[in-house]
N, CA, C and O atoms as CSV, one atom per row, in Angstrom:
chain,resi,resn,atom,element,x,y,z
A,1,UNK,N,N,153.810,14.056,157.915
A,1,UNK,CA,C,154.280,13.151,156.904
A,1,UNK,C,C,153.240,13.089,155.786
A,1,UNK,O,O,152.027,13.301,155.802
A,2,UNK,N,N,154.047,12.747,154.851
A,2,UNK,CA,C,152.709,12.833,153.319
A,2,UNK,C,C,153.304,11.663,152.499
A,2,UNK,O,O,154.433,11.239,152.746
A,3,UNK,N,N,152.660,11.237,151.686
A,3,UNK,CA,C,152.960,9.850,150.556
A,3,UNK,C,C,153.456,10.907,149.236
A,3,UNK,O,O,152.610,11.504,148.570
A,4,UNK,N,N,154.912,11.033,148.978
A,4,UNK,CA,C,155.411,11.927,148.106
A,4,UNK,C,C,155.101,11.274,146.585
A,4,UNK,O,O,154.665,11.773,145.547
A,5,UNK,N,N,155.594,9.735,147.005
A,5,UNK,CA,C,155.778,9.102,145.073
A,5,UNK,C,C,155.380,7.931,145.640
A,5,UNK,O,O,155.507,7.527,146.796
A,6,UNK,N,N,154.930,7.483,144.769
A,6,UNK,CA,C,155.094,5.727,144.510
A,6,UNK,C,C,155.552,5.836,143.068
A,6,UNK,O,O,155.017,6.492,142.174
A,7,UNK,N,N,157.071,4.771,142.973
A,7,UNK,CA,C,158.033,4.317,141.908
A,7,UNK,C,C,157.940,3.301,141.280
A,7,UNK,O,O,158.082,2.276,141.946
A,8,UNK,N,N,157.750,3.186,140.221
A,8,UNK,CA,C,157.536,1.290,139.577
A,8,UNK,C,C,158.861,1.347,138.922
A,8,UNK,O,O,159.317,2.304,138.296
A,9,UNK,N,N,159.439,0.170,139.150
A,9,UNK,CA,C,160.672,-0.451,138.613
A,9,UNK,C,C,160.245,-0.834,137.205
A,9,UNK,O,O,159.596,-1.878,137.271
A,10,UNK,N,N,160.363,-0.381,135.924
A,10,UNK,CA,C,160.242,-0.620,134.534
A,10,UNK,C,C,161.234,-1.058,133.454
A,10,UNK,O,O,162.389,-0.640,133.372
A,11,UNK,N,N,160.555,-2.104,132.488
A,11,UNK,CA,C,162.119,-2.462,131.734
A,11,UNK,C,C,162.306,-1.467,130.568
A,11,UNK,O,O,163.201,-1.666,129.747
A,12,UNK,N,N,161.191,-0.019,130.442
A,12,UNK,CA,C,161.463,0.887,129.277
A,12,UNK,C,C,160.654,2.389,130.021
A,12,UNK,O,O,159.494,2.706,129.758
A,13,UNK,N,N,161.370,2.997,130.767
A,13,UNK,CA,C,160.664,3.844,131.435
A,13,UNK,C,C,160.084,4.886,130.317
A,13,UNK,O,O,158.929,5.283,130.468
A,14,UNK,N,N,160.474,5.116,129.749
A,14,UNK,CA,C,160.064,6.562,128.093
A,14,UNK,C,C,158.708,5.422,127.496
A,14,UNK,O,O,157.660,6.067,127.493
A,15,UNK,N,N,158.555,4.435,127.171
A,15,UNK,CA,C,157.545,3.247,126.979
A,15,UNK,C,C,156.347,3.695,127.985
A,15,UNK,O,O,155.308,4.277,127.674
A,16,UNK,N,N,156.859,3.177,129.552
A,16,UNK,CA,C,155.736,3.310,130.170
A,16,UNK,C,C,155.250,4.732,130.431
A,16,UNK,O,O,154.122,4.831,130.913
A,17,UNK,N,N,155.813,5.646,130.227
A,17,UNK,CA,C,155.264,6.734,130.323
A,17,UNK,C,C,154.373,7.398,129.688
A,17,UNK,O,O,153.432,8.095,130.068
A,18,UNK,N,N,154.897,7.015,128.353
A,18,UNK,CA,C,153.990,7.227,127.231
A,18,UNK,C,C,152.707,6.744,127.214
A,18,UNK,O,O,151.699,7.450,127.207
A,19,UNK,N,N,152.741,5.472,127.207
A,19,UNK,CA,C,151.740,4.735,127.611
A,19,UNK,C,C,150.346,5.526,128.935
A,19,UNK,O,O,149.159,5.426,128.625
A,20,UNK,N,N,150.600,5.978,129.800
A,20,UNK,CA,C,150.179,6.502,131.000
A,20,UNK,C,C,149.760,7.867,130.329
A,20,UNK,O,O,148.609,8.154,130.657
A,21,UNK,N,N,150.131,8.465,129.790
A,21,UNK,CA,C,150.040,9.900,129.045
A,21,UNK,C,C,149.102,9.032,128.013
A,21,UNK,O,O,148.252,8.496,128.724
A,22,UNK,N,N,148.993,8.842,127.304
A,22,UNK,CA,C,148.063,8.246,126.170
A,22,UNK,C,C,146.396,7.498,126.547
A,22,UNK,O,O,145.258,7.650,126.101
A,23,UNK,N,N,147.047,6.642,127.619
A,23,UNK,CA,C,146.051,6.181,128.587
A,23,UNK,C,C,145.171,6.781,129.235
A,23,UNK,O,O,143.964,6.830,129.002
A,24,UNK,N,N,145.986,7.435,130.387
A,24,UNK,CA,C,145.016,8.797,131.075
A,24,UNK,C,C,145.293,10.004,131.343
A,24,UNK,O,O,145.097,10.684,132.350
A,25,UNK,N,N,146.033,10.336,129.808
A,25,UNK,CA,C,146.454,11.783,130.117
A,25,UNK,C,C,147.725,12.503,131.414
A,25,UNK,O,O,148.066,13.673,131.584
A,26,UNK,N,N,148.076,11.481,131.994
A,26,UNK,CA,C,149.026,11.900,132.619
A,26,UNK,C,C,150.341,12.743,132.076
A,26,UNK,O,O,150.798,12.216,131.062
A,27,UNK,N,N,151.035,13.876,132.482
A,27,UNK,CA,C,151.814,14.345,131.239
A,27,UNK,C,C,153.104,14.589,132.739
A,27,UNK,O,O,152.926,14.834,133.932
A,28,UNK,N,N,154.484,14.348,131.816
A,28,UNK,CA,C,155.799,14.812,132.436
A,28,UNK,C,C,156.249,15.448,133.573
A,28,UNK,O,O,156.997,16.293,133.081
A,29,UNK,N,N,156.289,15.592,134.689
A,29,UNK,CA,C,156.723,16.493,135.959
A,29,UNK,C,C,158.544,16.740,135.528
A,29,UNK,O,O,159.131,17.747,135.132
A,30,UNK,N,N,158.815,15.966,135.688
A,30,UNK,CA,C,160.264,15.671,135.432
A,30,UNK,C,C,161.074,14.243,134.548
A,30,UNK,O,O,160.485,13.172,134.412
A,31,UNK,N,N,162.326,14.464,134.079
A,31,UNK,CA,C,163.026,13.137,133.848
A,31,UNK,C,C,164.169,13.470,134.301
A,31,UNK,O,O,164.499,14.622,134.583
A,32,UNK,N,N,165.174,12.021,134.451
A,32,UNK,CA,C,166.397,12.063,134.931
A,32,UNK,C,C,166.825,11.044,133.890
A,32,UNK,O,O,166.568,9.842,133.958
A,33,UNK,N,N,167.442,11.588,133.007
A,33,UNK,CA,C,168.321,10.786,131.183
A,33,UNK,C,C,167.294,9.676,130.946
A,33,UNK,O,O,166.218,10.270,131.017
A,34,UNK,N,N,167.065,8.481,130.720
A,34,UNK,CA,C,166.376,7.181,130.730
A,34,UNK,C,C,166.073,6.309,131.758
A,34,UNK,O,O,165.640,5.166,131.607
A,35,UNK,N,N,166.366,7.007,133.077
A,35,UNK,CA,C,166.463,6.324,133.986
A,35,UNK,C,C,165.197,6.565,134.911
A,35,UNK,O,O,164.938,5.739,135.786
A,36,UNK,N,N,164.329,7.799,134.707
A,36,UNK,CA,C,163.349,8.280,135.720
A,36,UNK,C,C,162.259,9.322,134.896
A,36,UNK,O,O,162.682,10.156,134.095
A,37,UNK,N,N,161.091,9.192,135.141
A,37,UNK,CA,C,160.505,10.109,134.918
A,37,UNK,C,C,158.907,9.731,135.771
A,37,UNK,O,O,158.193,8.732,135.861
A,38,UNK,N,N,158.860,11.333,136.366
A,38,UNK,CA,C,157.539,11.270,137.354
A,38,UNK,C,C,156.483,11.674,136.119
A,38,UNK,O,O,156.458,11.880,134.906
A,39,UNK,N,N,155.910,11.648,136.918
A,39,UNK,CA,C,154.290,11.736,136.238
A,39,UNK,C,C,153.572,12.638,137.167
A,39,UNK,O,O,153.815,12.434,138.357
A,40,UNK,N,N,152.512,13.856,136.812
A,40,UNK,CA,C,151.508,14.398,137.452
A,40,UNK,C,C,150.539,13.732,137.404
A,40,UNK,O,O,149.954,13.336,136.396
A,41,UNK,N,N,150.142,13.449,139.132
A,41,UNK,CA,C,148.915,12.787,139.121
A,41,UNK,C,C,148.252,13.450,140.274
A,41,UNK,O,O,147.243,12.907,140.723
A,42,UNK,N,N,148.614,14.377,140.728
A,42,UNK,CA,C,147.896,15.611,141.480
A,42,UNK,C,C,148.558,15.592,143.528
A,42,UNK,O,O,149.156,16.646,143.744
A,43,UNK,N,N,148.524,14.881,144.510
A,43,UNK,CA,C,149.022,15.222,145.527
A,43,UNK,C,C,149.994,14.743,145.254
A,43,UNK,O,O,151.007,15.437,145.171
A,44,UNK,N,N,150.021,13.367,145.016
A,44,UNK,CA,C,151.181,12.102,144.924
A,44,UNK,C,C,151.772,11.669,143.559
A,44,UNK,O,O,151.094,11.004,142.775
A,45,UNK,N,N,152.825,11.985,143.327
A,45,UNK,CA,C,153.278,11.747,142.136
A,45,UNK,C,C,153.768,9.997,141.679
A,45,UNK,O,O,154.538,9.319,142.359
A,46,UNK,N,N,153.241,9.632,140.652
A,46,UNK,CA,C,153.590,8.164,139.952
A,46,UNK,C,C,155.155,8.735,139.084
A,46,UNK,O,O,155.447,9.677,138.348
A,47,UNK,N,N,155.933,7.451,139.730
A,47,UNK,CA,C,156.966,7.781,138.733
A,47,UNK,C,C,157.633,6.344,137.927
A,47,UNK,O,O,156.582,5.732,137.737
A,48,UNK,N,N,158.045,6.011,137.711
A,48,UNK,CA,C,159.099,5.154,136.711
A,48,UNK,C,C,160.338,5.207,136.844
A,48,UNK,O,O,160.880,6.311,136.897
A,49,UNK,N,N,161.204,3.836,136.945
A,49,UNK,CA,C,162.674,3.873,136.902
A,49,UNK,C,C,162.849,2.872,136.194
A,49,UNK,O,O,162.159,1.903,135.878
A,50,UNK,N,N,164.309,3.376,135.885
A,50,UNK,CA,C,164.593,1.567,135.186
A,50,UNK,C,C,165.062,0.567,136.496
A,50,UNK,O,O,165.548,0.631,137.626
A,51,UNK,N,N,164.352,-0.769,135.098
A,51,UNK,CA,C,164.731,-1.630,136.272
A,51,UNK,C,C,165.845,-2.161,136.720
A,51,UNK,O,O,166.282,-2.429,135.601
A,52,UNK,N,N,167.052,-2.711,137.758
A,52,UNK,CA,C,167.865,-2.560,138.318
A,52,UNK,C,C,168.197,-1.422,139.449
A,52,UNK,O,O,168.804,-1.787,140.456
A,53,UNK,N,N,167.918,-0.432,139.344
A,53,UNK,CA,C,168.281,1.308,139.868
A,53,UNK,C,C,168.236,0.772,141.582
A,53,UNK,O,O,169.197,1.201,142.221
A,54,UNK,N,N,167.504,0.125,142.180
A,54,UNK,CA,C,167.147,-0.332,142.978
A,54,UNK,C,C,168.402,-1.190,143.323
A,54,UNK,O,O,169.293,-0.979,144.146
A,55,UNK,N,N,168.250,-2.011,142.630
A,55,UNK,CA,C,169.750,-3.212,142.880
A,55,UNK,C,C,171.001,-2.489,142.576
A,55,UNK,O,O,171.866,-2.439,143.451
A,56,UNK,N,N,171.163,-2.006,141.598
A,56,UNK,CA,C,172.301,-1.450,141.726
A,56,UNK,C,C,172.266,-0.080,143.262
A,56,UNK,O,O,173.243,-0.490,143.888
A,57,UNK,N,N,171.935,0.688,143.775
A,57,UNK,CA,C,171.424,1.379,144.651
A,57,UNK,C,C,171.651,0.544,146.226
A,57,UNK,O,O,172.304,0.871,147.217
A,58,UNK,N,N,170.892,-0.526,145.964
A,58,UNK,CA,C,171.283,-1.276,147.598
A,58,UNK,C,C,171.342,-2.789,147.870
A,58,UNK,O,O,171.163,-3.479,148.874
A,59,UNK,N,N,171.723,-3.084,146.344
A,59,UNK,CA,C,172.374,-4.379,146.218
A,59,UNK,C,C,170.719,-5.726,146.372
A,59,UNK,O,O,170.718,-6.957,146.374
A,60,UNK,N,N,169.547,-4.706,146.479
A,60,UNK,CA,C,168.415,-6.249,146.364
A,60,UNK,C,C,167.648,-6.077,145.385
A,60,UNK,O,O,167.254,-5.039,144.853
A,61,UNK,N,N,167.335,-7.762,145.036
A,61,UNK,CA,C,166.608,-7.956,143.759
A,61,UNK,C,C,165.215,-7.794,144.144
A,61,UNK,O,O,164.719,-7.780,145.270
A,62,UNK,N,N,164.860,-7.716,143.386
A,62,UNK,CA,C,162.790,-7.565,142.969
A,62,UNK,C,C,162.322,-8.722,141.840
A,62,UNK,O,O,162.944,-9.313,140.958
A,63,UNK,N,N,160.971,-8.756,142.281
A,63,UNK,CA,C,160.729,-9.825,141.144
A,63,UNK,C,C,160.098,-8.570,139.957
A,63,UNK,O,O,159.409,-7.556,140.070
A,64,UNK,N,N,160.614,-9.128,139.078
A,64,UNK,CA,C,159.883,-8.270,137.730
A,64,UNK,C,C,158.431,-8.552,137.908
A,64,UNK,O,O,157.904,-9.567,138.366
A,65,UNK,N,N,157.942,-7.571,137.503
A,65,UNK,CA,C,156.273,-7.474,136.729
A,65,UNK,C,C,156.507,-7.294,135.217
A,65,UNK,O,O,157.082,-6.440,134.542
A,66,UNK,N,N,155.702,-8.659,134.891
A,66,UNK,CA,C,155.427,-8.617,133.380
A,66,UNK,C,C,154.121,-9.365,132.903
A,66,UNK,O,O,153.645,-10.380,133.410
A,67,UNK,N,N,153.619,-8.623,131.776
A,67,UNK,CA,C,151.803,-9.206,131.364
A,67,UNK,C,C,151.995,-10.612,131.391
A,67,UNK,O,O,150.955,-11.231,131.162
A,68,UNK,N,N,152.874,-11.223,131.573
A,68,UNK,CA,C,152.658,-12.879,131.181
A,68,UNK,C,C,152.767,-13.369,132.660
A,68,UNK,O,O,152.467,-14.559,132.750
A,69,UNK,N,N,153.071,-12.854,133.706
A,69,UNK,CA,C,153.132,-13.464,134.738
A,69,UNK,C,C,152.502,-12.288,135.711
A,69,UNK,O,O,152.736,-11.079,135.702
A,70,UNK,N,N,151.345,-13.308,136.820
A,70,UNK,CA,C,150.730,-12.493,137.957
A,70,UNK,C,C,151.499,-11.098,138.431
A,70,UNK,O,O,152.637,-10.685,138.654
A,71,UNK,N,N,150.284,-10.703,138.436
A,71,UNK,CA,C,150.555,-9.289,139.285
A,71,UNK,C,C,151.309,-8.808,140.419
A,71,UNK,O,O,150.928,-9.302,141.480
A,72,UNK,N,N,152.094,-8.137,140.491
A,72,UNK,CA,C,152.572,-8.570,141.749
A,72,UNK,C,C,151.144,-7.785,142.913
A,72,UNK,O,O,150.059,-7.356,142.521
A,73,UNK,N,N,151.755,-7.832,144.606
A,73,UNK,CA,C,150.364,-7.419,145.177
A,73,UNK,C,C,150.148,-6.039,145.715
A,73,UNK,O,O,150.086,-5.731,146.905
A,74,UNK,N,N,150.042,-5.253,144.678
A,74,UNK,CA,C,149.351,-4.264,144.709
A,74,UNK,C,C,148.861,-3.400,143.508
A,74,UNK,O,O,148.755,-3.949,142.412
A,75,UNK,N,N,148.507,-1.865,143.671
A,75,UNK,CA,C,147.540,-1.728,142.401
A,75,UNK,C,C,147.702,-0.562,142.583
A,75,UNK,O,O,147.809,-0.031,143.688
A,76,UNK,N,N,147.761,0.280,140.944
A,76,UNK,CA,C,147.717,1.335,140.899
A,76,UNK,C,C,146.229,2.276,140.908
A,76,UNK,O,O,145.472,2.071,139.960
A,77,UNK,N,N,145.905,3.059,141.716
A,77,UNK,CA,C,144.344,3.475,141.615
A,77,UNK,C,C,144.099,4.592,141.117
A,77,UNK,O,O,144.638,5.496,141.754
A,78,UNK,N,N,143.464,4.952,140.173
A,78,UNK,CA,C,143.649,6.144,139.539
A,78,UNK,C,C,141.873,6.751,139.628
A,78,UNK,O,O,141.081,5.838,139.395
A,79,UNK,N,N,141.467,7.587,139.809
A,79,UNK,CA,C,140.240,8.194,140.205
A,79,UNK,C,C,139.506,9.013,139.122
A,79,UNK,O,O,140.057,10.040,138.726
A,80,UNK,N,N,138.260,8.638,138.586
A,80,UNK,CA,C,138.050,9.258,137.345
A,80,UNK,C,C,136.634,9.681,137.457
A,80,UNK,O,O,135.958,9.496,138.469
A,81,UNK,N,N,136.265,10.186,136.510
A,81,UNK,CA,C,134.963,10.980,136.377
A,81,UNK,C,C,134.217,9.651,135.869
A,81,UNK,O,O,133.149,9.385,136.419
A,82,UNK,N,N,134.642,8.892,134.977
A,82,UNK,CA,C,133.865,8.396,133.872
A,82,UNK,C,C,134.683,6.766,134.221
A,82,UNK,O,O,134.894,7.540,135.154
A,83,UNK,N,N,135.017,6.048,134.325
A,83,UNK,CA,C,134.643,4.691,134.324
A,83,UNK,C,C,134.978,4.060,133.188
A,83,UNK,O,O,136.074,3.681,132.774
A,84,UNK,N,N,134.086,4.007,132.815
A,84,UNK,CA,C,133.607,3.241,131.405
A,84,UNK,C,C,134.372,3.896,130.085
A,84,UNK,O,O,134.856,3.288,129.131
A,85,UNK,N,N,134.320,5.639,130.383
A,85,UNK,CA,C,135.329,6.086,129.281
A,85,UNK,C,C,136.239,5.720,129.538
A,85,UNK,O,O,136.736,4.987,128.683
A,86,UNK,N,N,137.041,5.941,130.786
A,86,UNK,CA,C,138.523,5.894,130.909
A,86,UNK,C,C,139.177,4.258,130.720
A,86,UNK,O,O,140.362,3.944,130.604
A,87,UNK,N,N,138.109,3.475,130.734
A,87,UNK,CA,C,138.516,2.383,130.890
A,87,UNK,C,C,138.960,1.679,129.130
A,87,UNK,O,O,139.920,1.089,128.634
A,88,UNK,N,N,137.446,2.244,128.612
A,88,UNK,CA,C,137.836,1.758,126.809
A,88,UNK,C,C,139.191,2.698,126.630
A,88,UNK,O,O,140.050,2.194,125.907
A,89,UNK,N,N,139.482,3.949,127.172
A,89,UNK,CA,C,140.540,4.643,126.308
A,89,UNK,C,C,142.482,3.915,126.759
A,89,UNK,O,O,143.563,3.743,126.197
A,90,UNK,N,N,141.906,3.746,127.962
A,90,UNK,CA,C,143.419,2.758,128.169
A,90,UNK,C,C,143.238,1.626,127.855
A,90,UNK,O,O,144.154,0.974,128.357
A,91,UNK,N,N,142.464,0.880,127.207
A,91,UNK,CA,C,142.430,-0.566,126.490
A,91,UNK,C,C,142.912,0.140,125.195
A,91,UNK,O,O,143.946,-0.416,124.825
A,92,UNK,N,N,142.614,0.989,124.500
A,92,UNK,CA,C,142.951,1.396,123.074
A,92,UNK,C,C,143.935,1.810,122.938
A,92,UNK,O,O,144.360,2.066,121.811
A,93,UNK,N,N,144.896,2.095,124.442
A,93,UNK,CA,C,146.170,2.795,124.460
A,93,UNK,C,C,146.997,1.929,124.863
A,93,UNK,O,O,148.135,2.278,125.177
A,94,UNK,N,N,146.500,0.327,124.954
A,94,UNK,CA,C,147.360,-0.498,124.891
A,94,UNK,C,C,147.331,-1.079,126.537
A,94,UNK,O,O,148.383,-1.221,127.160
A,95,UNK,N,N,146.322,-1.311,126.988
A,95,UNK,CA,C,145.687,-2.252,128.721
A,95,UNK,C,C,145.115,-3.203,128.319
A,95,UNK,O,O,144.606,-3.318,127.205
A,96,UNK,N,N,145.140,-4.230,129.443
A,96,UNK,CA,C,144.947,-5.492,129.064
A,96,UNK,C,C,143.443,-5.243,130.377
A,96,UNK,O,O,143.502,-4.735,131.497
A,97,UNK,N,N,142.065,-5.918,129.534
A,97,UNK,CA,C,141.270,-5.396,130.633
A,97,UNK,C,C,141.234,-6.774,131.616
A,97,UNK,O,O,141.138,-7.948,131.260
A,98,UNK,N,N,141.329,-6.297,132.776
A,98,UNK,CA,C,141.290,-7.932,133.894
A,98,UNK,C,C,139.729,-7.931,134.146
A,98,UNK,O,O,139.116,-8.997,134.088
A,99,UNK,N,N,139.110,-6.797,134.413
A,99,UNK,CA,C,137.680,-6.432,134.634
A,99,UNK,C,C,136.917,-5.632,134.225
A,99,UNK,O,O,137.177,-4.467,134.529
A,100,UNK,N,N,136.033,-5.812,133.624
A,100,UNK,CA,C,135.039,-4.220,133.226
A,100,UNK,C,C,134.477,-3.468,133.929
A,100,UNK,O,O,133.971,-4.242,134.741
A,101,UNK,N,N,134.111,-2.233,134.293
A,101,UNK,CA,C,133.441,-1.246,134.425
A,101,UNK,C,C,132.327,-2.515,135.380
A,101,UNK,O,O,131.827,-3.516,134.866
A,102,UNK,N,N,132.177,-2.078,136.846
A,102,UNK,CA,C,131.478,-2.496,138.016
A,102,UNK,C,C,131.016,-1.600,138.983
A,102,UNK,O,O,131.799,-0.920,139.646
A,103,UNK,N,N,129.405,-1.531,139.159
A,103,UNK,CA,C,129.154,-0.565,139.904
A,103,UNK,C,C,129.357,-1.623,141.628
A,103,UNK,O,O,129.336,-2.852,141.697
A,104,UNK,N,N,129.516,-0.764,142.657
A,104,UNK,CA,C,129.795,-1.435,143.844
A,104,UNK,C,C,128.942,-1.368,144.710
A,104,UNK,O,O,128.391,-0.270,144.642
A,105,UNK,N,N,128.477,-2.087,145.634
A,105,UNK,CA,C,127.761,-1.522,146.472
A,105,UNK,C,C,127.727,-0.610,147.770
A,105,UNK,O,O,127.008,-0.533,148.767
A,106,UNK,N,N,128.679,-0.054,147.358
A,106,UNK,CA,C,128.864,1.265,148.328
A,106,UNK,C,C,128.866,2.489,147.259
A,106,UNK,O,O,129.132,3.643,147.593
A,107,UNK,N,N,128.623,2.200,146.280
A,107,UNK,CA,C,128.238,3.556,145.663
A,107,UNK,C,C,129.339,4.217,144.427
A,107,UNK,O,O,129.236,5.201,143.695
A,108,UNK,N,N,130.779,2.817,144.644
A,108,UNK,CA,C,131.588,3.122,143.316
A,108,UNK,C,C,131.483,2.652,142.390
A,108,UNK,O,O,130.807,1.624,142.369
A,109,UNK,N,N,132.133,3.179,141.045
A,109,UNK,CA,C,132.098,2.051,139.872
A,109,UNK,C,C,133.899,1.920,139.820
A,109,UNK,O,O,134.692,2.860,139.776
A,110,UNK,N,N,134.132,0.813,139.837
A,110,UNK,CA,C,135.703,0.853,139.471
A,110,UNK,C,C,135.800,-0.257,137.838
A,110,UNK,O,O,134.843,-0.575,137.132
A,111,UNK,N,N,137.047,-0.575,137.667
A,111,UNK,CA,C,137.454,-1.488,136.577
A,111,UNK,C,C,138.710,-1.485,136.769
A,111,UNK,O,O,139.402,-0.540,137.147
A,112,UNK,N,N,139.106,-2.807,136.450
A,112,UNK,CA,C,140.716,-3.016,136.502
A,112,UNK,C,C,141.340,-3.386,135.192
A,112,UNK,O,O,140.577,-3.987,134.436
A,113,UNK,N,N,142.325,-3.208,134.831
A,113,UNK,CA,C,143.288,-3.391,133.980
A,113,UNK,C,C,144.890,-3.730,134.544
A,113,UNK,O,O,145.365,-3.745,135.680
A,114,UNK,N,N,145.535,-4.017,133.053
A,114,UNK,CA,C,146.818,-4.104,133.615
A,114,UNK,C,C,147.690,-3.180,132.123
A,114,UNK,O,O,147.316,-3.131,130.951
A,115,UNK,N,N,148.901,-2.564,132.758
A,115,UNK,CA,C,149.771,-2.002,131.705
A,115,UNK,C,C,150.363,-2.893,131.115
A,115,UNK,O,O,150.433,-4.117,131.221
A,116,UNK,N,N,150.970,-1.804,130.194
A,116,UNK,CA,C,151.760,-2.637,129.173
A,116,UNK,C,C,153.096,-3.719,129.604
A,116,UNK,O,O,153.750,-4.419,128.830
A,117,UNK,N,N,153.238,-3.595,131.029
A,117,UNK,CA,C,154.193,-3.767,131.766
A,117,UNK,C,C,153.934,-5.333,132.731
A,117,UNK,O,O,154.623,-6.330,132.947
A,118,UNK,N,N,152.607,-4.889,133.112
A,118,UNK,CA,C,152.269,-6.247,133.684
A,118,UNK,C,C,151.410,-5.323,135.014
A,118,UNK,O,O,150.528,-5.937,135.614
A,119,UNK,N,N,151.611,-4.350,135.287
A,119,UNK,CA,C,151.016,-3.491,136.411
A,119,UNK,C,C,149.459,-3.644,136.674
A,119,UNK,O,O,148.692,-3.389,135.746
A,120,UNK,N,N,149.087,-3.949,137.596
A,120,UNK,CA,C,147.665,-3.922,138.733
A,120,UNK,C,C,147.151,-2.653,138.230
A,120,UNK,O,O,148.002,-1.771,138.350
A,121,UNK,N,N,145.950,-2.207,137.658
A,121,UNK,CA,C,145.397,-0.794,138.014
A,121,UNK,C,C,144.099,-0.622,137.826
A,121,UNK,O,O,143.486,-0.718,136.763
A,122,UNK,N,N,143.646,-0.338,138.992
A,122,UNK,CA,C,142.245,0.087,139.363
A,122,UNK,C,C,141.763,1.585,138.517
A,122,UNK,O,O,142.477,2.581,138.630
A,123,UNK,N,N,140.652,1.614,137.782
A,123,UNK,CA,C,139.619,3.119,138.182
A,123,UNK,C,C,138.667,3.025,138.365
A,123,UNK,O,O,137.805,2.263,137.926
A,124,UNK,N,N,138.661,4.169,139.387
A,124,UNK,CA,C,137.253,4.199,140.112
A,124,UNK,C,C,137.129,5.106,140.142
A,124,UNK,O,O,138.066,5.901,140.070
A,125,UNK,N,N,135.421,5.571,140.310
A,125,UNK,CA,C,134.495,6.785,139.975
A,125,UNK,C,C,135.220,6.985,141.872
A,125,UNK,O,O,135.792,6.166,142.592
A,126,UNK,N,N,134.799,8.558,142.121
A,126,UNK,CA,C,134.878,9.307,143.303
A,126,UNK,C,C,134.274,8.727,144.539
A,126,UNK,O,O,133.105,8.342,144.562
A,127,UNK,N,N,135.075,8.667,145.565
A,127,UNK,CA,C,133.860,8.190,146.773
A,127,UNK,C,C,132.556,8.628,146.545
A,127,UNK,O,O,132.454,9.576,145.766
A,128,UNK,N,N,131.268,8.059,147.155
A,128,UNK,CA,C,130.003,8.891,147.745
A,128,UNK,C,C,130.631,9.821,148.930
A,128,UNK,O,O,131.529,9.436,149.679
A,129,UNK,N,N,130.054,11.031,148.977
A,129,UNK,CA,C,130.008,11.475,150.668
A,129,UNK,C,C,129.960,10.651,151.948
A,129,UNK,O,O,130.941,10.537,152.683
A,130,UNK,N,N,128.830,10.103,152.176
A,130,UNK,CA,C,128.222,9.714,152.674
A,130,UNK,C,C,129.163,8.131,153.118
A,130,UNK,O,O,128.654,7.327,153.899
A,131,UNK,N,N,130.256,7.938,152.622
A,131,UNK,CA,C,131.236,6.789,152.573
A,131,UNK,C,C,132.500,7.334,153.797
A,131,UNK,O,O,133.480,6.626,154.029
């Protein structure tokens, strides 16, 4: 078994995508009309749907994620060389920063933000080995 996608329910999927491509370079795998589009993010693909697809699909609601109201509980983690770059370049591409650039004491630096959407997202520098 393998973790194929993780899907975020979105109220402008072509929006958030863009956004993610601008942010951290993520670019197109596929779309399906306005309704879907994955993202390359190397084993596990991030994708986007609109929101409803789900409800209409198997009849249950979700609570929206949006910047004005808490996160819901979990987080997108995205793994970077640089920290501190990646972090100013998705604030300039339109992230809301929740945290700055933190070295850890096990040897990471992460920072959190949130999308344009309301989305949780972590980056963090590479494990140590030795972790």
């Amino acid at each position: 078994m393998r973790l194929a996608r993780i899907i975020r329910y979105v109220p402008n999927v072509a929006a958030t995508a863009e956004f993610y491509g601008r942010a951290f370079g993520l670019t197109q795998l596929r779309m399906i009309g306005e309704d879907f589009i994955a993202m390359e993010t190397g084993d596990t693909v991030l994708a986007f749907a609109r929101e409803g697809f789900v409800t209409q699909e198997t009849g249950l609601e979700f609570t929206l994620s949006r910047p004005e109201t808490p996160p819901s509980p979990q987080e997108i983690t995205l793994e970077v060389a640089d920290v501190a770059g990646a972090h100013g370049y998705a604030l300039a591409a339109g992230g809301t920063e929740v945290a700055a650039p933190m070295d850890k004491p096990w040897g990471q630096t992460v920072s959190y933000l949130r999308d344009p959407d309301g989305a949780l997202i972590q980056l963090c520098s590479p494990l140590p080995d030795n972790f």
